[in-house]
PyMOL commands that place a pseudoatom at each C-alpha (Angstrom):
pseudoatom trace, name=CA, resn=UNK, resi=1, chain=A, elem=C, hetatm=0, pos=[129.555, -112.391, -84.566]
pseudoatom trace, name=CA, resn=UNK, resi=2, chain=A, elem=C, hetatm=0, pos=[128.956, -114.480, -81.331]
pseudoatom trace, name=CA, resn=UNK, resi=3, chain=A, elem=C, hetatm=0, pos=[130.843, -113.550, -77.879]
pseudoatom trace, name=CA, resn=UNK, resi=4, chain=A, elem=C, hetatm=0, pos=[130.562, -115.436, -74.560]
pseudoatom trace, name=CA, resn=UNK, resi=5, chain=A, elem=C, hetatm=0, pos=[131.955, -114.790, -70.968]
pseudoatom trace, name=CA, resn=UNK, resi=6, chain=A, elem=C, hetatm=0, pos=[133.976, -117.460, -69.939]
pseudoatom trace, name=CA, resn=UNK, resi=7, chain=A, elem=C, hetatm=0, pos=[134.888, -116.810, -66.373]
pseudoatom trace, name=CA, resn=UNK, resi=8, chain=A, elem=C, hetatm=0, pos=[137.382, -113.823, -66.780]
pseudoatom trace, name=CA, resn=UNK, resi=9, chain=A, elem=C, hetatm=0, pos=[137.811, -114.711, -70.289]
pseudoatom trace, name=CA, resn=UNK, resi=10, chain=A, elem=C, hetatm=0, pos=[135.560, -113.154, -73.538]
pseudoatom trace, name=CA, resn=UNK, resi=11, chain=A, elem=C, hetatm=0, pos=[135.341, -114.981, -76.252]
pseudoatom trace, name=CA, resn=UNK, resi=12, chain=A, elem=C, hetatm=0, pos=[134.885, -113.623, -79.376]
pseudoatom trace, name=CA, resn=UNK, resi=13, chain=A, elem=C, hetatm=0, pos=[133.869, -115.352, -82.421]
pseudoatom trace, name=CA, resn=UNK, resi=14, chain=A, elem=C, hetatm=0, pos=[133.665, -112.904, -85.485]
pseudoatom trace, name=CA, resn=UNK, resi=15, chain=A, elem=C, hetatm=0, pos=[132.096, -113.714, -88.837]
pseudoatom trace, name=CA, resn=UNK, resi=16, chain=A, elem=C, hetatm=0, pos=[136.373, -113.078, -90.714]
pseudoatom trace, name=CA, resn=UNK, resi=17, chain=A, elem=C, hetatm=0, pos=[139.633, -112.342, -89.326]
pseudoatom trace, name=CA, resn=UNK, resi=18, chain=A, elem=C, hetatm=0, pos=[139.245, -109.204, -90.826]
pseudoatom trace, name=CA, resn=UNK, resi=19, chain=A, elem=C, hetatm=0, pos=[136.382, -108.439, -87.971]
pseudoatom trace, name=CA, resn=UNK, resi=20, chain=A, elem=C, hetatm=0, pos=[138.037, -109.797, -85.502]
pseudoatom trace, name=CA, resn=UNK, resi=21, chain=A, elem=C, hetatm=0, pos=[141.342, -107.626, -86.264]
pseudoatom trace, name=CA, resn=UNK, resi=22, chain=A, elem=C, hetatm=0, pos=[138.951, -104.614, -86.217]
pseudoatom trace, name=CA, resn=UNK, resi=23, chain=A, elem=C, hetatm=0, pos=[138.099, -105.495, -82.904]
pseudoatom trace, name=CA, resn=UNK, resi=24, chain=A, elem=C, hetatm=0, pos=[141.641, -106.168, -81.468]
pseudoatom trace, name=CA, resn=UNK, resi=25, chain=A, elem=C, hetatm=0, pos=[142.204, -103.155, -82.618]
pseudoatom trace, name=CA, resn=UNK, resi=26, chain=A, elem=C, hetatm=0, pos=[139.707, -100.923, -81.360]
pseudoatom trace, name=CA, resn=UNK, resi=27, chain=A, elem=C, hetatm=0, pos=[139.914, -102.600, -77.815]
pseudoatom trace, name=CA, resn=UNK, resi=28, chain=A, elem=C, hetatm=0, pos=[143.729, -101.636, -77.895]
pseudoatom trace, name=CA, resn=UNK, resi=29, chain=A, elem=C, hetatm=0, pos=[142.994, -98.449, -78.479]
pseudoatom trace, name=CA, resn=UNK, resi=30, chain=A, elem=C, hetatm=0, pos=[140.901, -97.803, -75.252]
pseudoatom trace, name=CA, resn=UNK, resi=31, chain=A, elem=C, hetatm=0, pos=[142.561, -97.282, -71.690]
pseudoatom trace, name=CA, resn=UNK, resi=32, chain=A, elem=C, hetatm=0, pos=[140.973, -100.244, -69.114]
pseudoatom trace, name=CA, resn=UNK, resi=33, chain=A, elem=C, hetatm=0, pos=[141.838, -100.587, -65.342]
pseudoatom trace, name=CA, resn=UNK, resi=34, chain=A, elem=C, hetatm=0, pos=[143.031, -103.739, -66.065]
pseudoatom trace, name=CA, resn=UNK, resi=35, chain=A, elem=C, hetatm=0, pos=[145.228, -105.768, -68.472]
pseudoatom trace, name=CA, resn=UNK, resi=36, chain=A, elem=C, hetatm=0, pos=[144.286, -107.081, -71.902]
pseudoatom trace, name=CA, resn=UNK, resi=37, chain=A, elem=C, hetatm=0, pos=[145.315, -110.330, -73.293]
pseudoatom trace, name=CA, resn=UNK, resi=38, chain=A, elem=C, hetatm=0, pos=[144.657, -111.470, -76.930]
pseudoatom trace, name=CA, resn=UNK, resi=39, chain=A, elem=C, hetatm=0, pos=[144.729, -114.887, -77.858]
pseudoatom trace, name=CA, resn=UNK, resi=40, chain=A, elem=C, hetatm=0, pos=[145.410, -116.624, -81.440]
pseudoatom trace, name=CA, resn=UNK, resi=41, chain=A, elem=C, hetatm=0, pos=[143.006, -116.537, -84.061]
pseudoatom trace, name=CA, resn=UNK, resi=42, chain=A, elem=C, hetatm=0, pos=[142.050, -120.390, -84.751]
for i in range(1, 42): cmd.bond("trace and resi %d" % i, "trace and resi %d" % (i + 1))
show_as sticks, trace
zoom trace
């Protein structure tokens, strides 16, 4: 798995989708001071 800050962006570049679904997931599942978007998996 590889991540990177871009900007206000973090990219995330899992090893599967499966990973990446796991993290979605558990990111989701956590209460932030600010807004979460998720963008597609290419």
């Amino acid at each position: 798995m590889k991540a990177q800050v871009q900007g206000d962006e973090l990219r995330v570049s899992p090893d599967s989708r499966d990973d990446l679904q796991t993290i979605i997931a558990l990111l989701k599942g956590k209460d932030f001071e600010f807004a979460l978007q998720f963008a597609n998996y290419r």
